[in-house]
C-alpha positions as YAML, in Angstrom:
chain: A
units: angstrom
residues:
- id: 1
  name: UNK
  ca: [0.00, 0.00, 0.00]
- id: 2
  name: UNK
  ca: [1.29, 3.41, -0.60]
- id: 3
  name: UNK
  ca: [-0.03, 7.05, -0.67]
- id: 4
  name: UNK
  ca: [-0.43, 7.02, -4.61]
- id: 5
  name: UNK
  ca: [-3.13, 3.81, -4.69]
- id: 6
  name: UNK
  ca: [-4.94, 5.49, -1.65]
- id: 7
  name: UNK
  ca: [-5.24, 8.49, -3.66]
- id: 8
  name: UNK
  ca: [-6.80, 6.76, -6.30]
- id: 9
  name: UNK
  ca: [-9.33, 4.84, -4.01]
- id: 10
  name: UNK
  ca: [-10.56, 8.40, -2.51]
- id: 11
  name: UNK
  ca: [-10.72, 9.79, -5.75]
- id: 12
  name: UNK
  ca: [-12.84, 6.52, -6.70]
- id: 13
  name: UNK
  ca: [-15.29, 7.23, -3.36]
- id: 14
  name: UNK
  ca: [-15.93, 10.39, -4.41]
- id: 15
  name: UNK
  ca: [-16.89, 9.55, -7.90]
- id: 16
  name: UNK
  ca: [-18.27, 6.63, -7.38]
- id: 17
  name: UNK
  ca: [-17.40, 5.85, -11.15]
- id: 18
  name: UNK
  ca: [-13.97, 4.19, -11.93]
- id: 19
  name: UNK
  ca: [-14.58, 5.63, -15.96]
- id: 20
  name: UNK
  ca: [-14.78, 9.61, -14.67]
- id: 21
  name: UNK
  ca: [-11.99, 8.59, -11.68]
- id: 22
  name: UNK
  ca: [-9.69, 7.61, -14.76]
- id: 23
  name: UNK
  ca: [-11.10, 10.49, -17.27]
- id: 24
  name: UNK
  ca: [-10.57, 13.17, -14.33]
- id: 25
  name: UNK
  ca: [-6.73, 11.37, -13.42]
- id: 26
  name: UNK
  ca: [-5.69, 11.41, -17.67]
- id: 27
  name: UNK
  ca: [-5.08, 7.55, -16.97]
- id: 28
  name: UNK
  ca: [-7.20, 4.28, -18.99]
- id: 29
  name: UNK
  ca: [-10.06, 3.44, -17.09]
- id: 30
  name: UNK
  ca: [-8.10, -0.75, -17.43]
- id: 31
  name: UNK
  ca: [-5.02, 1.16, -15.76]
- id: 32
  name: UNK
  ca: [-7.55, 2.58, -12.86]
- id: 33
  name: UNK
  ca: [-9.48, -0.36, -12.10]
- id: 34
  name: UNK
  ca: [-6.06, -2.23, -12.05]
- id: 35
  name: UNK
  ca: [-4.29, 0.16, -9.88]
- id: 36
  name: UNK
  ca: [-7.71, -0.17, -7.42]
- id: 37
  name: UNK
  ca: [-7.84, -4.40, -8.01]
- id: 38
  name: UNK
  ca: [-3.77, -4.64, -6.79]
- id: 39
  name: UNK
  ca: [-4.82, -2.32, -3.56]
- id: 40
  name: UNK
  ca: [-7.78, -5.34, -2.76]
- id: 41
  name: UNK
  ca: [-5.41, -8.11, -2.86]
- id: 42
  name: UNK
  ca: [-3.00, -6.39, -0.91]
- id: 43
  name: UNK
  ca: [-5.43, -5.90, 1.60]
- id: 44
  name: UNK
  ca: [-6.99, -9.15, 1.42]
- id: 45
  name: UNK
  ca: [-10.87, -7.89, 0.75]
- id: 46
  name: UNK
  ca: [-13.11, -6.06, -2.01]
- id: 47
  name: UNK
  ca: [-13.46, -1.97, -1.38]
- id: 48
  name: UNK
  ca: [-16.17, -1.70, -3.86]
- id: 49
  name: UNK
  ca: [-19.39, -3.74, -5.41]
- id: 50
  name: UNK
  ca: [-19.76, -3.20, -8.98]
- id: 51
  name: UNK
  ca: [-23.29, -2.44, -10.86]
- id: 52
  name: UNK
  ca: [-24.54, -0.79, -14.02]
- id: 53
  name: UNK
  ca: [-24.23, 2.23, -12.57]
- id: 54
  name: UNK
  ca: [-20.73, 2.25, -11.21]
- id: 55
  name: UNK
  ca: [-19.80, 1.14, -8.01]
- id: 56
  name: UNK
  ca: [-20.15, 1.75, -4.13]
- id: 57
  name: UNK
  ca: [-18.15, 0.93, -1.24]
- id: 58
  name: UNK
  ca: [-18.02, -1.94, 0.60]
- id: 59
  name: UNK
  ca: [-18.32, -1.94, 4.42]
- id: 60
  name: UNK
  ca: [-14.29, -1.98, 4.98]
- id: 61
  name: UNK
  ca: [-14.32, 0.18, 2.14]
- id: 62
  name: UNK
  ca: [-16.40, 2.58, 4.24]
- id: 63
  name: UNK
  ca: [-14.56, 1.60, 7.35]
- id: 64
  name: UNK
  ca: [-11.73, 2.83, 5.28]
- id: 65
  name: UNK
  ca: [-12.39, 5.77, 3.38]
- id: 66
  name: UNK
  ca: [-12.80, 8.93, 6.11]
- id: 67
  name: UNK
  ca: [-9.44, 7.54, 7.12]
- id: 68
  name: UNK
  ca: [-7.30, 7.12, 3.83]
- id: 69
  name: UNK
  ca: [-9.07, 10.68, 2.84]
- id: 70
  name: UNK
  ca: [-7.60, 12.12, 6.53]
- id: 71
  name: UNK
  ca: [-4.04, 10.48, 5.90]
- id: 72
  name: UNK
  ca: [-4.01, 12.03, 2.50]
- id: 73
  name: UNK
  ca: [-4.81, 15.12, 3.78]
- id: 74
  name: UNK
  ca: [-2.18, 15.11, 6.31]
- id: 75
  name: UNK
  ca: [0.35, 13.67, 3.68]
- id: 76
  name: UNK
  ca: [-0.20, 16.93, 1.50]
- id: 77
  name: UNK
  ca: [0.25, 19.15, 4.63]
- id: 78
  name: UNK
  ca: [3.77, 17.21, 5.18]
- id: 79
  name: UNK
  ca: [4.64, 17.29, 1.30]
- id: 80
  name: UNK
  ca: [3.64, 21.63, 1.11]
- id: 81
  name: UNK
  ca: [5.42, 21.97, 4.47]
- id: 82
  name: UNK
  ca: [8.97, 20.45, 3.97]
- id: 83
  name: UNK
  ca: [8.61, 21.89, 0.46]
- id: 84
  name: UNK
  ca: [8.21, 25.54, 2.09]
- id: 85
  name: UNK
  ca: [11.18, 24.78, 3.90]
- id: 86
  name: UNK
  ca: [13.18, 23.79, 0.86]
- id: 87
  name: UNK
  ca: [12.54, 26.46, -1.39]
- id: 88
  name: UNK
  ca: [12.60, 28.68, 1.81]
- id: 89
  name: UNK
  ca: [14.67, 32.25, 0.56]
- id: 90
  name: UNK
  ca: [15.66, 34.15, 3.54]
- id: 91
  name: UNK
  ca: [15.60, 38.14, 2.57]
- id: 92
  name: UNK
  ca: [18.87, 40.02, 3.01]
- id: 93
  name: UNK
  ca: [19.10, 42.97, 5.28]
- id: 94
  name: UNK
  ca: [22.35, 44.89, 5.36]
- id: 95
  name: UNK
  ca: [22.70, 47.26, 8.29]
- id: 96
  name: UNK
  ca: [26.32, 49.28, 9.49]
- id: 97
  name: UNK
  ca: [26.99, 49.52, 12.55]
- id: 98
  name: UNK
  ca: [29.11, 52.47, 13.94]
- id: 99
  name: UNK
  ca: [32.00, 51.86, 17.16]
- id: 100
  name: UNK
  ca: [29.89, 50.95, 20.26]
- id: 101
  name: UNK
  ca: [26.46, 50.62, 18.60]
- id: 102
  name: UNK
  ca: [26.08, 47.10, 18.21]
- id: 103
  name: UNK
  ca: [27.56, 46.44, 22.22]
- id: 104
  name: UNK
  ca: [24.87, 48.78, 23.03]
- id: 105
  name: UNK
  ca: [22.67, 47.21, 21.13]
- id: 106
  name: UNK
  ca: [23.91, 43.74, 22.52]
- id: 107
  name: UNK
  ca: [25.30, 40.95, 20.75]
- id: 108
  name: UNK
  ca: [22.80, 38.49, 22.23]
- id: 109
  name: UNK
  ca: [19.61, 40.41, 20.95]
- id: 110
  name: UNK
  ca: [20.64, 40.42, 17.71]
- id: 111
  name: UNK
  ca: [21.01, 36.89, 17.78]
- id: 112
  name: UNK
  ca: [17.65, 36.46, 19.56]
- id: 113
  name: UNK
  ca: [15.94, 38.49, 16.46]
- id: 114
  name: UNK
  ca: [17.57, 36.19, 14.06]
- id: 115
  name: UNK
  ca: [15.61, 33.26, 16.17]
- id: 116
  name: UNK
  ca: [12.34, 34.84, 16.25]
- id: 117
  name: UNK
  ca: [12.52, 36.06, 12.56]
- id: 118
  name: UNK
  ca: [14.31, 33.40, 10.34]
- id: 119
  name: UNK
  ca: [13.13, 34.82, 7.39]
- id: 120
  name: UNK
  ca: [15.20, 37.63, 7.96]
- id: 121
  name: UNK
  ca: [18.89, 37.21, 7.21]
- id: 122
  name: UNK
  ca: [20.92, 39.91, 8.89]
- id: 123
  name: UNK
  ca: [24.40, 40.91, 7.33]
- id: 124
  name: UNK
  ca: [26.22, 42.77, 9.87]
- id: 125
  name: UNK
  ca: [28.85, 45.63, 8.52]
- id: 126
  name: UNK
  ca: [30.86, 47.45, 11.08]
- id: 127
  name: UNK
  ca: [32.03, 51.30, 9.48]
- id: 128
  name: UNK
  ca: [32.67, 54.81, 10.93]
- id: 129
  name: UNK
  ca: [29.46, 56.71, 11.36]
- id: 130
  name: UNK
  ca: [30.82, 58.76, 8.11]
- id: 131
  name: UNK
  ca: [30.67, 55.81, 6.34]
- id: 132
  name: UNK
  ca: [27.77, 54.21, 7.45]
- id: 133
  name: UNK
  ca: [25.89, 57.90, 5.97]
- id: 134
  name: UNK
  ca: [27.76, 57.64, 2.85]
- id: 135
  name: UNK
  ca: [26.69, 53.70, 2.54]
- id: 136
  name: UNK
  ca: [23.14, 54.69, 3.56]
- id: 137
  name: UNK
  ca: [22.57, 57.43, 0.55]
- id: 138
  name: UNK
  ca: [24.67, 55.33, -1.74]
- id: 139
  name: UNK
  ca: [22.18, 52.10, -1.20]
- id: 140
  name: UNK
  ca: [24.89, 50.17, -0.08]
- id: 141
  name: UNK
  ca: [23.29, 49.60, 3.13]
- id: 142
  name: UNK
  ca: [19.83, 49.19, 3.64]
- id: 143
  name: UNK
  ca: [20.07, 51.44, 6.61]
- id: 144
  name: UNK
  ca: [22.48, 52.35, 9.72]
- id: 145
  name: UNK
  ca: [22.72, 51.90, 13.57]
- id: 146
  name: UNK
  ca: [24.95, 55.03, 14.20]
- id: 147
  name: UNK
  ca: [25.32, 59.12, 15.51]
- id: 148
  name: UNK
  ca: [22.42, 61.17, 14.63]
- id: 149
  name: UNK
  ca: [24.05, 63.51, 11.91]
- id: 150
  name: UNK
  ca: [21.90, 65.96, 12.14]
- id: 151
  name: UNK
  ca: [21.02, 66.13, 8.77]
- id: 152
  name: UNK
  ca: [17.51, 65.95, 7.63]
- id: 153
  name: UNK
  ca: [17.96, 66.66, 4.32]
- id: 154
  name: UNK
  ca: [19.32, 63.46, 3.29]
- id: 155
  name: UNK
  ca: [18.40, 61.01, 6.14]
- id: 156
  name: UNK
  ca: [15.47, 59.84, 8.64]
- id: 157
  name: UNK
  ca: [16.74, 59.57, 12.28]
- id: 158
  name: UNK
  ca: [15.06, 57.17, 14.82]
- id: 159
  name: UNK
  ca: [16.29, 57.38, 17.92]
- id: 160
  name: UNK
  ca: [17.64, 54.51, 20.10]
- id: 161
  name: UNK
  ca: [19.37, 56.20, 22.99]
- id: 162
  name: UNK
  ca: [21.13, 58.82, 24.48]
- id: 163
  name: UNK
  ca: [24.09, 58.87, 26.97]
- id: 164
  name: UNK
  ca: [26.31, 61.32, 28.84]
- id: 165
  name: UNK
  ca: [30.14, 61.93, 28.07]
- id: 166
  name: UNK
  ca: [32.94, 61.66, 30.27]
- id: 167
  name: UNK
  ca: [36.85, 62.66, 30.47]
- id: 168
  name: UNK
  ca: [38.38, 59.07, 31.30]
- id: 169
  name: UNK
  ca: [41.73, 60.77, 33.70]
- id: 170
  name: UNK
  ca: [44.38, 59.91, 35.33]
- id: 171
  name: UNK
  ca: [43.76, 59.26, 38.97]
- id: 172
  name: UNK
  ca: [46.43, 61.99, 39.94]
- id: 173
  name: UNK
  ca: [44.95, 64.71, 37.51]
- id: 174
  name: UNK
  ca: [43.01, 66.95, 40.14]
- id: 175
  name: UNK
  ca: [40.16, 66.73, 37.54]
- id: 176
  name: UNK
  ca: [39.49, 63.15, 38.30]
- id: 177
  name: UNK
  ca: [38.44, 64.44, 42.52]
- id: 178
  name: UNK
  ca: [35.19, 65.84, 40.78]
- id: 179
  name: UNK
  ca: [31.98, 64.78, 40.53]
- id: 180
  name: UNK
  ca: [31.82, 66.12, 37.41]
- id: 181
  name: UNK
  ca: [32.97, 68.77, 34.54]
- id: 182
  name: UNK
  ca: [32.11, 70.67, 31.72]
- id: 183
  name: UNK
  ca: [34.65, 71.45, 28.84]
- id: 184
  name: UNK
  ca: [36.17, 74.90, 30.17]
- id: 185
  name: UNK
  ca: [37.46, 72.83, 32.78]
- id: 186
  name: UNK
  ca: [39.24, 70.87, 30.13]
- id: 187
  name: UNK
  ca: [41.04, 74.15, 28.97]
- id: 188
  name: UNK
  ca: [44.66, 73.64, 30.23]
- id: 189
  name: UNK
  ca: [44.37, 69.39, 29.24]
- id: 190
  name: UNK
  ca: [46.33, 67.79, 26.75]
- id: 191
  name: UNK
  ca: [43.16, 65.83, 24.80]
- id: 192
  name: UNK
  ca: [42.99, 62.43, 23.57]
- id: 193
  name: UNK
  ca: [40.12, 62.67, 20.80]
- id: 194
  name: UNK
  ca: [38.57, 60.35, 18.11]
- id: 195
  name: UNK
  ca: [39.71, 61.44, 14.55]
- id: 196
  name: UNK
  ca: [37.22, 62.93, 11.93]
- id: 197
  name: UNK
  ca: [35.46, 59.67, 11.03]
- id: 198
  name: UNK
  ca: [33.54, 59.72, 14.43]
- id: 199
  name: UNK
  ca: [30.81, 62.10, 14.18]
- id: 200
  name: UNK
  ca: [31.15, 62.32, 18.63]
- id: 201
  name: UNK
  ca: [34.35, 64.52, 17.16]
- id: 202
  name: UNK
  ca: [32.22, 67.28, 15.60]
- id: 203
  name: UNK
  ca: [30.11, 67.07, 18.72]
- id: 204
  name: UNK
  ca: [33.43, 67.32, 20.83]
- id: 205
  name: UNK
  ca: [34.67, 70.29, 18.87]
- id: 206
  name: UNK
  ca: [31.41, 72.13, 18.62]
- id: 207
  name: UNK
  ca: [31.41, 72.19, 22.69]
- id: 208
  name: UNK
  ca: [35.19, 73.54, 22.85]
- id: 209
  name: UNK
  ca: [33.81, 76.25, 20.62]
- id: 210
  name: UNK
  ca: [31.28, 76.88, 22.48]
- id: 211
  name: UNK
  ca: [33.52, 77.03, 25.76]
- id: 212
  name: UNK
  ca: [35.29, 79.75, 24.15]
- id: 213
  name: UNK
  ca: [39.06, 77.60, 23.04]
- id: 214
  name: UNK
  ca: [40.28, 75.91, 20.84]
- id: 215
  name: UNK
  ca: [41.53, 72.30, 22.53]
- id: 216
  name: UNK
  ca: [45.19, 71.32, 22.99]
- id: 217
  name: UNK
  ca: [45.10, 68.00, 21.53]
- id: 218
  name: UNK
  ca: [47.50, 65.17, 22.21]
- id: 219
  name: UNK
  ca: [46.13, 62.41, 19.54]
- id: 220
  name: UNK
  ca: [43.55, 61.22, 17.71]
- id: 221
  name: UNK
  ca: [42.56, 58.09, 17.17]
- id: 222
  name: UNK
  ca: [40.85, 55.30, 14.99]
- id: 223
  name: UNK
  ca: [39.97, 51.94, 15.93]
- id: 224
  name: UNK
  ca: [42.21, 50.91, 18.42]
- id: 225
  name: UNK
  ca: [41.41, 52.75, 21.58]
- id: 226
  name: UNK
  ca: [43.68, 51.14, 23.68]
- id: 227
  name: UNK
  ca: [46.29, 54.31, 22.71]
- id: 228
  name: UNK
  ca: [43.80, 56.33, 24.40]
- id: 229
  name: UNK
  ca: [43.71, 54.40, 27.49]
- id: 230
  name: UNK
  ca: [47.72, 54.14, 27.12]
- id: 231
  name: UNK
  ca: [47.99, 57.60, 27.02]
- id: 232
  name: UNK
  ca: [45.61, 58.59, 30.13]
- id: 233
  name: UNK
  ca: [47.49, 55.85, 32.24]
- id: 234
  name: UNK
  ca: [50.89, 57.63, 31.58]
- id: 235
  name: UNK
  ca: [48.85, 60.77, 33.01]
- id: 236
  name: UNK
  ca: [49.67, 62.23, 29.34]
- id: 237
  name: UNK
  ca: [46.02, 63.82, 28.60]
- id: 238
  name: UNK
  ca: [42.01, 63.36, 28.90]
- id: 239
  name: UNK
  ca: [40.28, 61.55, 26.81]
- id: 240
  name: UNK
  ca: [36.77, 62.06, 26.08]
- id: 241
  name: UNK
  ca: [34.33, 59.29, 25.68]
- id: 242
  name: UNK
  ca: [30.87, 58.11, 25.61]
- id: 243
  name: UNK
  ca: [29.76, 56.69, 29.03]
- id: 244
  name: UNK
  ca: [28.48, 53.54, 28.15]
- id: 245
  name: UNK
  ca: [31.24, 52.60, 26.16]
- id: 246
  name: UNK
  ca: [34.56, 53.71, 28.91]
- id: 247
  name: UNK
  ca: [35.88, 50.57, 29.95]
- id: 248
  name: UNK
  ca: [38.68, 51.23, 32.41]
- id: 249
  name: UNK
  ca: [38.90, 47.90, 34.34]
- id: 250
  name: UNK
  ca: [41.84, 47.11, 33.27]
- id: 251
  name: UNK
  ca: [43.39, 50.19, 34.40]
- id: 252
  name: UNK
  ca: [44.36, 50.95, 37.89]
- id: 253
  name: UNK
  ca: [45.35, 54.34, 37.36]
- id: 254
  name: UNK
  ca: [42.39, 55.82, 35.55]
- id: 255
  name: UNK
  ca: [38.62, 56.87, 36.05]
- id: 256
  name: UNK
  ca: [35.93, 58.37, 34.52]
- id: 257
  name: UNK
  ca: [34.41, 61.74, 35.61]
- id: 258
  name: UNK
  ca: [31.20, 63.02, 33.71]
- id: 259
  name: UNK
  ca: [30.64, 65.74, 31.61]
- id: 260
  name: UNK
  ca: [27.68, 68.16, 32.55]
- id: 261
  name: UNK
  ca: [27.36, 69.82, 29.65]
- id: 262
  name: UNK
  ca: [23.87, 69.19, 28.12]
- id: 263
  name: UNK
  ca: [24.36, 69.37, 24.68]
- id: 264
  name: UNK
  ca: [27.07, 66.61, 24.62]
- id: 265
  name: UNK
  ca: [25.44, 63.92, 24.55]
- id: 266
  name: UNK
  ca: [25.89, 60.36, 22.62]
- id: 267
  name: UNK
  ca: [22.67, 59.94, 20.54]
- id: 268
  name: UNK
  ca: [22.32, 56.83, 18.64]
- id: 269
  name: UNK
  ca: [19.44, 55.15, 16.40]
- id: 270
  name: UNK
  ca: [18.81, 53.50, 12.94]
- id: 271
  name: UNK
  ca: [19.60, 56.18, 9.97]
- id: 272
  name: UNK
  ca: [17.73, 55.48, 6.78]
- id: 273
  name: UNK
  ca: [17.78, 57.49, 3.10]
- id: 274
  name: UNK
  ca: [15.38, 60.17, 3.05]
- id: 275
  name: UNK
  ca: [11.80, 59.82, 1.35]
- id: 276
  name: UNK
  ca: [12.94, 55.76, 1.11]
- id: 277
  name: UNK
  ca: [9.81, 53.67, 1.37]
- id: 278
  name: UNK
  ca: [11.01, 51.73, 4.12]
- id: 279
  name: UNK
  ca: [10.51, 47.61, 3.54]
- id: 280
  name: UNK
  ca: [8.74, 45.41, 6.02]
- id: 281
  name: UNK
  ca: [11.65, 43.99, 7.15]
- id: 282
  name: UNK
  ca: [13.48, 47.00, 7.51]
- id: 283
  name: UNK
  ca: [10.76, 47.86, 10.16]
- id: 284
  name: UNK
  ca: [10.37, 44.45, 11.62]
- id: 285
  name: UNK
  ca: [14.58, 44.85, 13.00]
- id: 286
  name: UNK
  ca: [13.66, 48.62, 14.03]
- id: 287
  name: UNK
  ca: [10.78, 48.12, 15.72]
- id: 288
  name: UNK
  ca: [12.03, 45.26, 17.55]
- id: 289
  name: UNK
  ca: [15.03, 47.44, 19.08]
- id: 290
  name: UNK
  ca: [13.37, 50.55, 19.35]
- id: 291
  name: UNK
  ca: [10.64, 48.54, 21.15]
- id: 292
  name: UNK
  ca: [13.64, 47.26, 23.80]
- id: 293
  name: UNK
  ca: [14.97, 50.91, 24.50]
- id: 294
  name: UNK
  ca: [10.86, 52.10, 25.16]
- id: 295
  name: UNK
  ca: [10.53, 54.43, 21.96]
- id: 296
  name: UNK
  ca: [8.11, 55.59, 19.50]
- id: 297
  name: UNK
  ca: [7.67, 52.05, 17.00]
- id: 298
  name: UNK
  ca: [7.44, 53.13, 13.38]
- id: 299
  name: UNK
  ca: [3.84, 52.53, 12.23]
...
């Protein structure tokens, strides 16, 4: 017995005609009533009496029908769900991530959405936050987890969060016996600063303006912060960072003291092209974060 002859007995129930059963299936009606005569000897009984008019089920044949018809039934359900799963496409998302977003994001959520969502393939590209905007408006990126740029000409912002800056100092620099500072006390520092690529940078040097100097600065740097910390351990300047991000544990010579100032703050969320119609899956991955950090979904 197999699924095939089964199929041909419920279509022969429902007919109640082997000649239409074989007419509807593009098969001889000889080839039908064979196919249905090999399934009675295999079972050892007749599933249908014979007349002028066609035929009609026997009593095992009726014992057996509502339950071949169910087992087909489930059969298709099995054949339509593992074929789902092999023709299963997942759709592509590429998102950049700037320094320090996607810790503050966490690791562990992202892997969590790619559970929950497995249509959803997530490519993860780690850039500058200048390059993540240039990637955004030159659709090489579906969209950005970086520094609001402030421009809203070219971009939608959604924002994520929003944390305080701090000087990370040497323990023996009298700045480091505050509770905290604002950037004119930063005036007679030697400053350890990210380089141009980090939009925080134009933040930084906006403030200094704003103090009224120009900042003496020591270095700037890229990627590899550890020169930073190098630097503040040798009590050779202040660097400024973003709160969440300072990690000073392995350092027994430095701290962090915050800075007051209210317009220096790091503000992070997802950056997207301007006037982009933005794709369901684009909001699914938005939503879900912006959900996390209690703000505004995107309807």
């Amino acid at each position: 017995m197999n699924i095939n002859s089964l199929k041909y007995f419920v279509k022969a129930c429902k007919d109640k005609n082997f000649t239409k059963s074989s007419k509807d299936l593009f098969i001889t009606q000889q080839a039908f009533s064979r196919i249905i005569s090999n399934l009675e000897k295999e079972l050892s009984t007749p599933l249908f009496k014979r007349n002028s008019r066609g035929v009609e089920l026997t009593q095992i044949g009726e014992y057996i029908y509502p339950k071949a018809d169910k087992l087909i039934k489930e059969f298709k359900d099995f054949e339509d769900d593992i074929n789902e799963k092999v023709q299963f496409k997942k759709k592509k998302l590429d998102i950049g991530f700037a320094p320090g977003t996607l810790r503050t994001l966490g690791s562990k959520y992202i892997v969590q959405f790619s559970k929950e969502f497995l249509d959803i393939d997530i490519v993860i590209h780690e850039y500058t936050d200048i390059v993540c905007e240039a990637n955004v408006l030159n659709g090489s990126i579906d969209m950005a987890c970086t520094i609001n740029p402030m421009n809203t000409i070219d971009f939608s912002y959604y924002n994520l969060k929003k944390d305080y800056l701090v000087a990370v100092v040497n323990k023996n620099n009298p700045i480091a016996k505050k509770q905290s500072i604002n950037f004119t006390d930063l005036r007679n520092e030697k400053l350890i600063l990210l380089d141009e690529t980090f939009r925080i940078q134009s933040l930084i040097m906006e403030n200094f303006i704003e103090a009224g100097f120009e900042p003496d600065i020591l270095v700037k740097c890229t990627f590899d912060l550890l020169i930073a910390y190098d630097f503040v351990a040798l009590n050779k300047g202040v660097f400024i960072f973003v709160n969440c991000l300072a990690n000073t544990d392995a350092y027994d010579e430095i701290c962090c003291v915050k800075m007051k100032t209210p317009t220096a703050m790091w503000d992070i969320g997802f950056l997207v092209k301007k006037d982009i119609i933005i794709s369901k899956n684009m909001k699914i991955f938005m939503n879900y974060f912006l959900n996390r950090n209690n703000q505004k979904i995107i309807i």
